[in-house]
Each structure stands twice: as structure tokens, then as C-alpha cells.
C-alpha positions, 0 to 999 in steps of 0.5 A, a space after each residue: 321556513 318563515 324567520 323563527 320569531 313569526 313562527 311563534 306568533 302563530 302557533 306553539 313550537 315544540 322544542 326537543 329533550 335533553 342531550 345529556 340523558 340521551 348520551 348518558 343513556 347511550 353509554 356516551 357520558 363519563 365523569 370528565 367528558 365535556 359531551 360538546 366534545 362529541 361533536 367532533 368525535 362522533 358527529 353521526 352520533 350527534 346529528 342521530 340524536 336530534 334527527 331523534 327528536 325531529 321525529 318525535 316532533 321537534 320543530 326546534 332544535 338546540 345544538 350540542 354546545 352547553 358547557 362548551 365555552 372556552 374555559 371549560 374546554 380549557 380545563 379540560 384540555 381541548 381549549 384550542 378546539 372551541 370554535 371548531 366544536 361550536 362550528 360542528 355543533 350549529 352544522 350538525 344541528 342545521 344539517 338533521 333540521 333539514 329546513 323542517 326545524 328551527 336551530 338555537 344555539 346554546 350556550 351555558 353559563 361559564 360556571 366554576 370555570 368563569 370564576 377567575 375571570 373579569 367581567 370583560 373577560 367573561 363577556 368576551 367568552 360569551 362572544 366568541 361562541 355566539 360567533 361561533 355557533 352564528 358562523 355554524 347557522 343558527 336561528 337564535 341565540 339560547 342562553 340557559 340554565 342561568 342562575 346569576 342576573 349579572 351573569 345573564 347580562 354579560 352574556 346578552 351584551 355579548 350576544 348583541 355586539 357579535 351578533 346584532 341581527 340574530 334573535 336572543 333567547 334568555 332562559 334563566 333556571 327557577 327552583 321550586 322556591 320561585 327564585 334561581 339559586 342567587 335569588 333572582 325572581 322572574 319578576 327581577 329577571 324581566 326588570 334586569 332585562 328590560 334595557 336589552 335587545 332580548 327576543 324571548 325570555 324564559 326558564 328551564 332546568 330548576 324544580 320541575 313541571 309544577 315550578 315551571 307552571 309558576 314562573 311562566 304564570 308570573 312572567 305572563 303577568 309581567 311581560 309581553 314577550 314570547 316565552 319559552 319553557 324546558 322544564 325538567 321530568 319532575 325532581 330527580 332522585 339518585 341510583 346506586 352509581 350516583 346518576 339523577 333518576 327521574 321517576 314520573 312518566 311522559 304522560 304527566 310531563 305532557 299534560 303539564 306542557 299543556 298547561 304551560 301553553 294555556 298560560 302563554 308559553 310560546 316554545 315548550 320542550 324539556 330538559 334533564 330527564 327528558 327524551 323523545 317519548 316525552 316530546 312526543 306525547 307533547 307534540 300530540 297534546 300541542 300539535 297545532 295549538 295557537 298562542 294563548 292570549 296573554 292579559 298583562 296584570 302586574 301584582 304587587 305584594 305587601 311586606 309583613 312585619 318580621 318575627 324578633 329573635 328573643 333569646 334561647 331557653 335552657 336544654 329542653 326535656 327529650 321526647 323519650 318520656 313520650 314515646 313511652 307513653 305513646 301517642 306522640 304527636 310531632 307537627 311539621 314547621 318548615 322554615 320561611 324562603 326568607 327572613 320573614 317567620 311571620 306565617 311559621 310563628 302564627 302555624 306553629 300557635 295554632 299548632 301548639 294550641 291544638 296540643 301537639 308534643 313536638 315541632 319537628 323543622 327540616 333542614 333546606 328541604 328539596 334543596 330548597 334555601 330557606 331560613 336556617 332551621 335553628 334559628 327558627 326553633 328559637 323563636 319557637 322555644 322563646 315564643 311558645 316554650 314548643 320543644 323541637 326535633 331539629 333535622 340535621 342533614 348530612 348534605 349541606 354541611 363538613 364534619 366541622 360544620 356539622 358539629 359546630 352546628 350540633 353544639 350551637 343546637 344544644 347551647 339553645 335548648 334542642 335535645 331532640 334530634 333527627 339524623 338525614 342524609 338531605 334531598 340532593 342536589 339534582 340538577 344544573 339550577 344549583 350550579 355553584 352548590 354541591 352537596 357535602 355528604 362528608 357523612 351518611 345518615 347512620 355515621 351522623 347518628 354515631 357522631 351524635 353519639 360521640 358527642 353525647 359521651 364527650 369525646 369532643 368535650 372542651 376542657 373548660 365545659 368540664 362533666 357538662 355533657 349534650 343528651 341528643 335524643 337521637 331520631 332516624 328517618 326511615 324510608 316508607 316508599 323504598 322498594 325492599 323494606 327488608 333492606 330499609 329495616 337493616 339500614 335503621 338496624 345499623 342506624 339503632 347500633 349507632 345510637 338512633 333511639 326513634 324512627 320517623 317515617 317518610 308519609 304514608 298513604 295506605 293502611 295497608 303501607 303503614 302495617 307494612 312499614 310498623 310490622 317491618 321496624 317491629 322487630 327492632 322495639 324502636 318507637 315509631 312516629 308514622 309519617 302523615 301527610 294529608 292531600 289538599 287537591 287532585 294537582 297536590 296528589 298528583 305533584 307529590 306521586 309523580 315528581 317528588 322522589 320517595 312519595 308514592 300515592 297508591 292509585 285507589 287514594 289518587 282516585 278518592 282526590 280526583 276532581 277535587 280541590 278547594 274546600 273539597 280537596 282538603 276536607 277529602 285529604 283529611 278524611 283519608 288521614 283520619 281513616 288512615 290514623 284510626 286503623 294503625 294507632 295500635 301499631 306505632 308510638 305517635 304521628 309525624 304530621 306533615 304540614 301540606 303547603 302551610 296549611 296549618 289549620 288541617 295539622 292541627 285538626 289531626 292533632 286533636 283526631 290523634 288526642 282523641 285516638 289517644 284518650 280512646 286507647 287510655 279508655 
């Protein structure tokens, strides 16, 4: 075979899937297990599974040793067998390439197990197992899944000390907000990297096939260097054990890979979630492909001016009244990725011009760091006097936490609450974070309750009491609204006063969703999400975890885009908003990619709609 780095001057190479996945799927992955481990227990096993992604049609193979530094062999317990399972996982690999597949080495960041240690003490970690794995007979070094520059650093100044003649692949994990979970861009990546011998930069792991697409766009524009994409199938949700489910199909991986390589990626494969059907539909859609020509375009972006934050107003009316009277509108505003609230600010004037009742704030949704949520309903109180259901989820915060935060909430003005569990945290690009989850859902409703009745009032607060008009979310796509309808019945004992519903698309979804909390007389603010695009629609059906978009209304998006996407999106929450006004208290309008201006056209269709029903 021809060295690895001409190959990918000449044609797209087709990495291979997860590893983990499979063992997982295979019955080989426990809590506790470090799977490199398998290398040595079971190395049939191992070398079957990248023989596996040969035939799919793989022309690079990873070797089985991420997460098998010392430190963590170390912890748990198989430290002295480091350079033998980094020996075996590069042999093992070697050995089912059989000269028809190239071999990387792979070596994660060292993590929680690198905490306590020095930089030289570190980079010395890194080393070693490029040593190892170069002993065993890889191609290329592949760091990945990294999410700290620094760290990144350590690790390829190792590799170019151990190993000066082996290539370097550099691949960092990029969340769905454009930046790894410290912040490091692709743009800041390439500018921290630019002094090192490195042969290919990339991504894997993070957000998905959509952020993938972004990143490879903006590192094309940047540099001239090879690249290289995993990205996982879509974002992951949980099952009933706890395990990542990953809900989109092969095809759309595929189409996306395709993407991919339209944009300049030279070596395309997958991560989390990923198996040998995906790469096989991949190698069917990029068998052959040549590199796309690259042109290098670096753009630059301006800074805006950031929104001051004014003092808070008094405890704000709740929105009971209004639910009563029905045709309740409540807009969504999510905070900024950063501490510029400029766009929000200007979103939320147009929306409270349009005359909406409420904006309702998430709390780090998809996982995503943004602005705290609270800190952007100030401004909004301060600026537009806009009352606000803040959303409180149990994932980021401790039982202290969360009710600190409840009360510095109140303190502000905010009555109106709704309880969420939290998106979780799916995958390795969040290494270093973990969801708390101290509570559910229902036993944050109830502790909302407990505050509402002053059992942790302090002394010097005497009879003041919070009055948290209590929301709860309720699941739209679940497989069982039966089952969903017993979970609001459990959060209404607890204290949950209103619903508000995950989006819906269909009528025939959104009667079913009103006939389904009917029974319980709870008022219903019906999730409505308008679609901009066909690529909009088709992201949020196969990638984000608890939207589902009946293939009819999909068909109604195809083709269209720009101003014809949005106005065809818009039509369909119109006839979707007219057909069950009679059937729920108000919408819950979810603003699609800051496209404020579509909200607060359907907040004046809602008003219409309301003074139609007064008529």
C-alpha cells in the first residue's frame, strides 16, 4: 500500500464506526470495564470486529486503545499491562487490515485520571503509548475526542518526540454550539496548532452529523491541511438501563458523510453510535470520490455592543389568570453561547411588540453552555417589563444548587416556573461534565411546592412566602401517551399547575396529545415549532431526541429553503394552530434558529385565533 498520507491526496478514505457500541451491543461492555482490556482477553473478538468494518468497507482502521492510557489502566487496576494492551491493540489491528487498510492508533485524553498530574507528567503518559502503539505497527498517530487545547498540545509534542517519522492526526470533539466543551473553536484549534508537526486535523465525537458539517466548513476555510471527520449518528437519548440510544438511520448518516466530502474532508468515518451498516452505506456513497478542492477564505467576525445588566423588578404577576382566560402565548428565547445578549434583546422587542403573554427561557439546552437563563430574564424584565417562565432542569445542578437558584429566581421577579429533567449529557465531547440529576422532574415540582409553603423559609424572611406558578413538560413524541399522562398525573400531585408540551407537527398528534391530558383539567400550552427548510426538518426528525416530523409534513418541506422553507413552515403551524385552538389553553412558540420574526408572526395568528373564539 502506498504511505497513508498520498493516499489521501488522491481519493476519500473511509474510516470505520465505533468500538464501543459494538462491544456494547455484543454483550462485552459493563460499567467499570476498560474495553483496550479486551485486547488481551479477547483478541479474536477484537480483531472480528474490525475484519467487521474491513467488509463494510473501511480502508482505515482505528486500533482498540482509546481510554487506555496508563492512568487509567492504573485506576483500574491493569496499570502494569499498559504497553502490552497498546502492543495488542496496533497487532491486532495490523493483522485484519491484512495490507488492505491503513491503521491509526488511537489515544484519548487522559481525562479525570490526568487531573493530578503535571504537564510534564502528562505529556510523558502520551509518550509512552505512541510508543507503544508505534512498536505494535500503525500508520498514524490519532488523537481524539479532545476537548482542552492544552491538553492537545501535550499530546502532539509527545508524539513528535517519541515518534518524529509517524504522521500525526489531531482530532478535537465540537459540540453543537461550534466550540469544544472549554471553548476551544476549530478556528483557535488550527491557530494552536500551527507551530506543530501535525498531519491532519480534525473532529469527532460532539454534536453530531449537522455540527460536524459546520466545523469541516470553517476548518476548510482556515487550512490547507488534510482533515478528518467521525461524527457521531446524530444526538444520543437514553433507554430505560441508562445506555446512549441513537435514533436516526444510516441513510441520513450517509447522505451527511457526503456532505462532508463536498466540503473538503479527506478521511470520513463515524463515532458513537456508529456500526458497520452506517460505514457501509457511506462506502457506497464515497467509493472512489476524489478530494473536493479546497478555496481558503478566512472570515472575520465583528463584535457587537453587550446588552447592560439593569437591576431586577419586583415578584411578577403568575400566568394562572391567563391560562384561565385562555389563548395564552408564550415565546421562546434561548439565552446567547456567550455574554453578548444583543440578538436575544432585539428577538425578544419584536416579540413583545407582537403581543405575546410570556418568554419562556431554557436552562443549557442539548447540553449546550449558553448564558445562564436567569440572568437573561433580568434584562428582559428590566428592558420590556416581559414576564417569564424560566425553565429549571434537574441536570446541572445539586439539591443545594437548585434551590439557591429557585430563590435568587424569585428574589428577581420570576413566578413562573417549568420544571425539566435536562437534555443529557451524551456523549465523550462533555468529558469533564456530568449531569447531576440529584432529582427527577416530578421531585423538582415538589420541592417547588415545599418552597411555596416555607419549609425552608429563613427566620429573618418571617410570613414572606415565593408563589411559583408551577409548569411541567410533557412528552409529545413518547411512544405511550398513556404512560406519559400518568408521569403529568404524578407531576400535578406534586404541585405542577400547567403543561407545556414538546413541539408537535400534526393535527392529528396534537388532538391526540389534548384528548390524552384532558382528563386531568390541566391547562395546555401546545408546543409549536415552525420549520424553516427541508435540511431544518430533516436534523430535527433524525438527530434531535424527542421530535418526531410525520413524513407527510416532511414531504410538504422538501426542496425548500430560504424564503420558501420558512413561509411553507409557517403555513403548516398556521393550519396546525387553527385546528386545535379549541382543544388547549394557548401555544408554546419555539423560536427555530433565532428566527424571531416567524414567532411573532404566529403570535399575531394566535391573537387572531383568540379574538375569533371571543367573537
Amino acid at each position: 500500500m502506498e504511505p497513508f498520507l498520498d493516499a489521501l491526496k488522491k481519493r476519500v478514505l473511509i474510516g470505520d464506526g465505533a468500538y464501543g457500541t459494538l462491544f456494547s451491543r455484543r454483550g462485552l461492555s459493563s460499567p467499570g470495564l476498560v474495553s483496550p482490556l479486551l485486547n488481551l482477553a479477547k483478541p479474536g473478538f477484537v480483531k472480528a470486529i474490525h475484519e467487521e468494518y474491513l467488509r463494510a468497507g473501511s480502508e482505515v482502521l482505528e486500533t482498540n486503545t482509546f481510554g487506555a492510557s496508563r492512568p487509567v489502566l492504573e485506576a483500574a487496576g491493569a496499570g502494569d499491562k499498559a504497553r502490552e494492551v497498546w502492543r495488542a491493540g496496533a497487532r491486532i489491528a495490523r493483522e485484519a487490515a491484512a495490507q488492505k487498510a491503513y491503521v491509526l492508533g488511537s489515544i484519548a485524553p487522559l481525562g479525570r485520571a490526568g487531573l493530578k498530574l503535571t504537564p510534564d507528567q502528562r505529556q510523558a503518559a502520551y509518550a509512552e503509548q505512541v510508543q507503544g502503539l508505534v512498536e505494535g505497527g500503525i500508520d498514524a498517530v490519532l488523537f481524539e475526542t479532545f476537548s482542552d487545547l492544552e491538553d492537545l498540545q501535550l499530546a502532539i509534542i509527545a508524539a513528535n518526540q517519541a515518534a518524529p517519522d509517524t504522521p500525526v492526526v489531531a482530532q478535537m470533539a465540537f459540540s453543537i454550539a461550534g466550540t469544544t466543551t472549554s471553548g476551544v473553536s476549530p478556528e483557535s484549534m488550527i491557530e494552536g496548532l500551527k507551530e506543530l508537526r501535525v498531519s491532519m486535523l480534525g473532529a469527532n465525537c460532539g454534536g453530531g452529523e449537522s455540527a460536524a458539517i459546520e466545523v469541516v466548513r470553517r476548518m476548510a476555510d482556515h487550512t490547507d491541511k488534510p482533515l478528518s471527520v467521525f461524527p457521531n449518528r446524530g444526538l444520543a437519548d437514553f433507554d430505560e438501563t441508562g445506555r446512549p440510544v441513537y435514533i436516526e438511520g444510516a441513510d441520513y448518516f450517509a447522505k451527511s458523510a457526503r456532505r462532508l466530502a463536498d466540503l473538503g474532508a479527506n478521511l470520513i468515518g463515524g463515532c458513537c453510535g456508529t456500526g458497520p451498516e452506517e460505514i457501509r452505506k457511506l462506502k457506497g456513497l464515497l467509493a472512489g470520490r476524489r478530494p473536493s478542492v479546497r478555496h481558503k477564505a478566512v472570515s472575520s467576525s465583528s463584535g457587537r455592543r453587550q446588552a447592560a445588566v439593569p437591576p431586577g423588578p419586583r415578584v411578577q404577576k403568575t400566568l394562572a389568570a391567563d391560562f384561565a382566560r385562555g389563548g395564552v402565548v408564550i415565546a421562546e428565547v434561548d439565552p446567547p453561547r456567550g455574554i453578548d445578549a444583543t440578538e436575544q434583546m432585539a428577538g425578544a422587542r419584536l416579540l413583545m411588540e407582537a403581543g405575546i403573554d410570556a418568554i419562556t427561557i431554557a436552562d443549557n439546552a442539548l447540553s449546550v453552555m449558553r448564558m445562564g437563563n436567569l440572568a437573561l430574564a433580568q434584562l428582559f424584565m428590566a428592558e420590556f417589563k416581559a414576564r417569564i417562565v424560566l425553565h429549571v432542569a434537574c441536570r446541572d445542578r445539586s439539591l443545594l444548587g437548585t434551590q439557591s437558584h429557585l430563590l435568587a429566581a424569585y428574589a428577581l421577579g420570576v413566578s413562573n416556573v417549568l420544571a425539566v429533567t435536562g437534555d443529557p449529557i451524551a456523549t465523550q465531547a462533555h468529558q469533564g461534565s456530568s449531569g447531576v440529576f440529584d432529582m427527577s422532574s416530578t421531585k423538582l415540582i415538589e420541592l417547588i411546592s415545599r418552597i411555596n409553603r416555607g419549609e425552608f423559609t429563613a427566620e429573618s424572611d418571617g410570613e414572606l412566602r415565593t408563589n411559583f406558578y408551577i409548569g411541567a413538560a410533557f412528552n409529545s413524541a413518547t411512544r405511550s401517551l398513556e404512560n406519559e399522562s400518568k408521569r403529568l398525573m404524578r407531576k400535578q400531585q406534586a404541585g405542577a399547575g400547567f403543561v407545556m408540551t414538546q413541539p408537535v407537527f400534526s393535527v392529528e398528534s396534537a388532538r391526540a396529545v389534548a384528548a390524552a391530558i384532558a382528563p386531568l383539567n390541566m391547562p395546555v400550552a401546545l408546543g409549536i415549532m415552525p420549520l424553516v427548510s427541508e435540511r431544518n426538518a430533516e436534523f430535527l426528525h433524525n438527530e434531535v431526541p424527542g421530535i418526531q416530523i410525520p413524513e407527510a409534513i416532511r414531504g410538504r418541506m422538501a426542496g425548500k429553503s430560504g424564503k420558501k422553507g420558512r413561509a411553507e413552515g409557517l403555513a403548516i403551524a398556521r393550519e396546525l394552530m387553527e385546528q386545535v385552538a379549541d382543544s388547549v389553553a394557548g401555544f408554546y412558540l419555539i423560536t427555530p434558529m433565532d428566527r424571531y420574526e416567524m414567532i411573532a408572526e404566529l403570535t399575531t395568528f394566535a391573537r387572531s385565533l383568540r379574538v375569533k373564539a371571543r367573537a
